[in-house]
N, C-alpha and C positions, 0 to 999 in steps of 0.2 A: 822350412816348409811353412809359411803363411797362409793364414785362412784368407785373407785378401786375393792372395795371386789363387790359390785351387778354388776359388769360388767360380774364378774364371770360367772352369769346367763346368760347373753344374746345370745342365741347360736340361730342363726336366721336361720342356714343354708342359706347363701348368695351365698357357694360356690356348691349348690347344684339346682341353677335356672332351667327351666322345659321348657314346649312349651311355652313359656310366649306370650306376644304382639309383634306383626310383628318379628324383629329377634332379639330379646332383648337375653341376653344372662346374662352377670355378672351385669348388673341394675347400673355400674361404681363406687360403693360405694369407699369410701375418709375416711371411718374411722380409717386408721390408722396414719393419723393425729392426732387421739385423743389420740395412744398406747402413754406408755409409754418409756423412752428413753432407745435408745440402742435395738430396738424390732424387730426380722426380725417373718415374717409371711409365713407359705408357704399353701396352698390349693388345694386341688384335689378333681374332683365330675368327678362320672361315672352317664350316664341319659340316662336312656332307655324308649322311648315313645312307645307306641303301638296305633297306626293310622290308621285304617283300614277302607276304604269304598267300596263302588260298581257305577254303572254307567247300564244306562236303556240298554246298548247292553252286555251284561251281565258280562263286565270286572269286577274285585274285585283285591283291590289293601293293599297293604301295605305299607305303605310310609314311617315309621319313623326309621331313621336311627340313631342308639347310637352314641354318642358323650360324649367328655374329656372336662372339665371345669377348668382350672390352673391358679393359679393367686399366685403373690411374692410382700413381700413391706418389708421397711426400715424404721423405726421411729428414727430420729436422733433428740434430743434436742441443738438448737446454743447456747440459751439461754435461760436465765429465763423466756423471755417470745415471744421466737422465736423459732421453729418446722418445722424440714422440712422431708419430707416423700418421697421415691418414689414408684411405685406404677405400676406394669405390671398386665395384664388381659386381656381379650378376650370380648369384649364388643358386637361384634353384630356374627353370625354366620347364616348356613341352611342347612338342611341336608336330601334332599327329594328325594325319587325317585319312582316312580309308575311303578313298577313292575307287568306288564302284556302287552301280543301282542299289538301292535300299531295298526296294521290292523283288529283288532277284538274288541278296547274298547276306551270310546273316549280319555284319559289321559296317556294310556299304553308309556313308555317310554320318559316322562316327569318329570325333574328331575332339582336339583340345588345344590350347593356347594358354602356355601361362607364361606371365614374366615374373622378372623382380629384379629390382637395384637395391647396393646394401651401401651405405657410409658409413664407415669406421672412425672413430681415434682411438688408437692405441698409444700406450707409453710403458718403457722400457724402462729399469732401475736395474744397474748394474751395481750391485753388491761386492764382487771381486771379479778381476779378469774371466773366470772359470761358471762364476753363478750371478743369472739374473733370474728375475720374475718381471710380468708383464700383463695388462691388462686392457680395456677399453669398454666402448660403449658402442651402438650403430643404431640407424634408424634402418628400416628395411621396408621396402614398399612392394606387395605384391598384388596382381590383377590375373583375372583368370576367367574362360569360358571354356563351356563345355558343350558338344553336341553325340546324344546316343540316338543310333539308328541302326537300321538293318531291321532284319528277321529274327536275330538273337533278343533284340532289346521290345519288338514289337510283338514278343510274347512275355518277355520275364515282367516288363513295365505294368501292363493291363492286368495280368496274374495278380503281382504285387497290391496292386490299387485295392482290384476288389476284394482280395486276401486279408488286406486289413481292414479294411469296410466290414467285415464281415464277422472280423475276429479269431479269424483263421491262419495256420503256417501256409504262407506262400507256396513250402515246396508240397504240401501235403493237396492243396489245390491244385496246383499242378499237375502230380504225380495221378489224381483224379480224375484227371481234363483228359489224360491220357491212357483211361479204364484202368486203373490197378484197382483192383477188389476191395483190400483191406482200405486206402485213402478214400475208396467213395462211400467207403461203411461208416470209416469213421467222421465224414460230412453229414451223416443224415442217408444216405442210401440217392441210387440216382435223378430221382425229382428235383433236390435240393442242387447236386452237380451241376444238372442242367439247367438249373435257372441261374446260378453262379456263371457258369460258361455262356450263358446268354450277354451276362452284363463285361462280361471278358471280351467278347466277341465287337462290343459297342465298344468298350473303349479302343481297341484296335482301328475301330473306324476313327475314332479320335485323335489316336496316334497318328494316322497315315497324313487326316486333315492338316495336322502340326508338322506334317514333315518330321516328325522324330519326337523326343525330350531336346529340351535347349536349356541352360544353365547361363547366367552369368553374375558375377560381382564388382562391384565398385572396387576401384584401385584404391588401398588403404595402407598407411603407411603407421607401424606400432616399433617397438624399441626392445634392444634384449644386450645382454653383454658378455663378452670374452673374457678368463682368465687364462695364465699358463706361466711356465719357468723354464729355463733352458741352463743345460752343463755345458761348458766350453773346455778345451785346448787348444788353443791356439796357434801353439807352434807345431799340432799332426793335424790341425785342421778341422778338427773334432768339434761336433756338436749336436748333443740330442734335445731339443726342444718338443713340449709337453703343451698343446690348446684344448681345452674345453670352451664350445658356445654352448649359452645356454638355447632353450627355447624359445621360440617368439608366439606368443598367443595376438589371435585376433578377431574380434566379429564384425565380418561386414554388412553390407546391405545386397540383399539376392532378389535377382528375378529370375524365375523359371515356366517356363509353356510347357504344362504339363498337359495329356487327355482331354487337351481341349479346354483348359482353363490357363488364367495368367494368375501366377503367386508372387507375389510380394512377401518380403522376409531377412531373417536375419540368420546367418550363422556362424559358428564358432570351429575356432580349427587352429593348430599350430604350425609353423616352420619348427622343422625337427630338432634338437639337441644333437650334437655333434661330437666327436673326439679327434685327435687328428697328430697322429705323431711323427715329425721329422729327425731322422738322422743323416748325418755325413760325417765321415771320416778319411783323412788318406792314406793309402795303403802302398804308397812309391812313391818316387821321384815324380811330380808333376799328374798324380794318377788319386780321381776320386772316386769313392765308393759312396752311392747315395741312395736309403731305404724311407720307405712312410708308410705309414697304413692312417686310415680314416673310418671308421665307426660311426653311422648315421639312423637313426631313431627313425624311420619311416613308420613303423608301425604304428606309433604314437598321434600320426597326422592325421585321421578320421576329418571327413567334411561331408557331413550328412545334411542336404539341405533340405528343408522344411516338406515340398511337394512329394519330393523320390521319396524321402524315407531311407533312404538307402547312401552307404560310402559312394563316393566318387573317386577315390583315392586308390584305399586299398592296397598297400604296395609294404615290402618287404622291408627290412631294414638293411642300410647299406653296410658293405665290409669293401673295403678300393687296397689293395698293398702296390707297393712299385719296388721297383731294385735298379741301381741304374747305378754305370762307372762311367767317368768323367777324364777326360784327358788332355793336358796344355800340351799342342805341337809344338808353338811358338810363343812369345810373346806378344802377340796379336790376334794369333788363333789359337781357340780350342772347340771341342767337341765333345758329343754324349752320346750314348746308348740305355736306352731307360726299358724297361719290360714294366707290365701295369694287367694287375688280375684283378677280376671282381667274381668270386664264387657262385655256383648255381644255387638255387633256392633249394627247399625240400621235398618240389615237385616242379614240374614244368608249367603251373595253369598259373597265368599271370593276370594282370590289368591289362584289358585291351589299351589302353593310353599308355602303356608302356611293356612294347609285344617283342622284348625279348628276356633273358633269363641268362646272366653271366658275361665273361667277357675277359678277352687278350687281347694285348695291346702291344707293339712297338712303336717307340718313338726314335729318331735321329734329329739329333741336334746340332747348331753351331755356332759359335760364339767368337766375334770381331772386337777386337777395342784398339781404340783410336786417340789417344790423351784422353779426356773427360768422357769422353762417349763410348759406350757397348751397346749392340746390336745383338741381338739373338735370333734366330730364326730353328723352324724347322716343320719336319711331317710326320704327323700319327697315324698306323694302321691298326683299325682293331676289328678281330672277330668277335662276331655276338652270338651269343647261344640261343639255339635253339627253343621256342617256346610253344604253346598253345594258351592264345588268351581265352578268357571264360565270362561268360555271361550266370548269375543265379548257381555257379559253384560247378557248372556243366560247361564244357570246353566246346569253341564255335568258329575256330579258324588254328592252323596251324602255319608257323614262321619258321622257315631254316635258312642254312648257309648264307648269313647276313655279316654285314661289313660298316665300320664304317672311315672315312678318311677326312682326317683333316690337317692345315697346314696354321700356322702362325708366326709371328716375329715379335719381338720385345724390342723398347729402347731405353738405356738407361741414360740418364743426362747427370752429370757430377760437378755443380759449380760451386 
């Protein structure tokens, strides 16, 4: 039993990832460090989510917008026991826009776009058949816009402003604006509320003129690096490999239309730190068994730009596990079955820029090879869990029974 011939099997659909955790995208996998030499790789996945919720002033939204998955690598052998790879992908993305009046639901016209490309080199030192270690470097270029609107954002935004103008907790002005006793006592008593809520009231008008808050950043490209090691057996096919990325720190240049003004500015924010562990093993004749989990730092991501004051981010940290058995029919074909969980948070109230909460996943896969050439193709189905995203820590729309599907193919070329 060769890890060459059961590799055959492993068709995981990598390049077919779904609404995953916060904006995970291609999960940064490094195996083709393991191809062999001379190997170019190319991948394409089309993902169509379907996202749909509503909100108590009777908006109903659709938010998920299809998205392109591409990713390219290089397997070069130096030596007998030196490997170096390079390695293009799209690691984090967003793609959301709540499509309904602003003036009539609280999220209407609240929306996001972010990209990124990542370039790797990696290299491989194979120590003995059984143990390597493995590392690199990438540059990673990300760009991003943001748009908050609705009636959710065209109260929390004007609150916020003059909240801190003022020297005041946001939620205690608030909680004021909306006669609680003790918050307007401790403002100063109603005189003071009301001249507070007067200037609430004007920025609102400011808000409406701006059509929303609007966010954007210059596309900036910074640097961070990979390590990891990997156990082999080669003859059951065996192998657990071990990645950590680090983080990628960055500060771009920001504009933002806030209340009626335009800000120029700078801010600071990272692509998250990552873990990410592959196993396979086989477990029969022609039969593979294949596990991973990935571990993602979202919490760590804060991007607080100058005008808001406030995260735009805000998102959980990812946990992704998969389990998937792998089977050669033929010598030409094989096929997959992969399962893929992502667990619910510790409450349901999420980031409206990413309005769901968990997630299962099947994939079906299948694998042709032809002399030099392998083909891969297949389909993702995944349910998303159930959420309520939140505006100021108070929930303002509710999302259920969400899906989403996507399809992909791999080519591997071997000269």
């Amino acid at each position: 039993m060769k890890t060459r011939v059961l590799a055959a099997t492993a068709v995981l659909l990598s390049t077919t990832s779904v609404y995953a955790a916060g904006l995970d995208r291609s999960f940064q996998g490094v195996s083709a460090i393991f191809a062999d030499d001379n190997t170019v790789s190319l991948s394409f996945a089309h993902i169509s989510p379907s996202v749909s919720g509503t909100d108590a002033l009777g908006g109903s939204y659709d938010v998920g917008e299809s998205y392109e998955q591409t990713s390219l690598s290089f397997t070069k052998q130096i030596s007998d026991n030196f490997t170096l790879a390079f390695i293009t992908d799209q690691p984090y993305g967003a793609d959301v826009f709540y499509n309904d009046n602003p003036a009539t639901s609280t999220l209407g016209g609240t929306g996001a776009d972010l990209s990124s490309e990542a370039y790797k080199i990696v290299g491989k030192y194979q120590f003995s058949p059984r143990f390597s270690v493995f590392g690199g470097v990438q540059a990673q270029t990300v760009r991003a816009s943001v748009n908050l609107n609705g009636q959710a954002y065209r109260n929390a935004i004007p609150v916020a402003g003059v909240a801190r103008a003022a020297g005041v907790s946001s939620a205690t002005l608030g909680a004021a604006l909306q006669g609680d006793p003790t918050a307007v006592a401790a403002l100063g008593g109603p005189a003071v509320v009301g001249a507070l809520g007067g200037q609430v009231v004007g920025l609102q008008t400011a808000f409406d003129a701006d059509n929303g808050y609007s966010y954007s950043q210059d596309s900036q490209t910074e640097y961070g690096w990979l390590i990891g090691a990997a156990y082999e057996i080669p003859d059951i096919a065996l192998r657990l490999a071990v990645t950590y990325h680090s983080e990628i720190e960055y500060t771009a240049n920001t504009t933002e239309q806030i209340l009626g003004n335009t800000v120029a500015g700078t801010v600071d924010f990272v692509t998250p730190e990552a873990f990410n562990i592959d196993f396979q093993t086989g477990i029969a004749k022609d039969t593979l068994l294949l596990a991973s989990y990935r571990w993602t730092e979202f919490e760590s991501g804060d991007l607080i730009p100058v005008g808001l004051g406030s995260d735009l981010v805000n998102l959980d940290d990812g946990h992704r596990y998969t389990l998937g058995v792998g089977r050669r029919f033929s010598d030409a074909f094989s096929g997959s079955l992969t399962l893929s969980y992502e667990p619910e948070g510790d409450d349901d109230l999420v980031s409206p820029l990413g309005p769901t909460d968990g997630l299962f996943g099947i994939s079906l896969g299948g694998r042709y090879t032809k002399d030099n050439m392998v083909i891969s193709g297949g389909i993702n189905y995944s349910w998303l869990g159930d959420a309520r995203p939140e505006v100021a820590g108070q929930p303002v729309a509710s999302f259920t029974d969400n899906s989403s599907v996507a399809v992909g193919f791999k080519i591997d070329f071997t000269f």
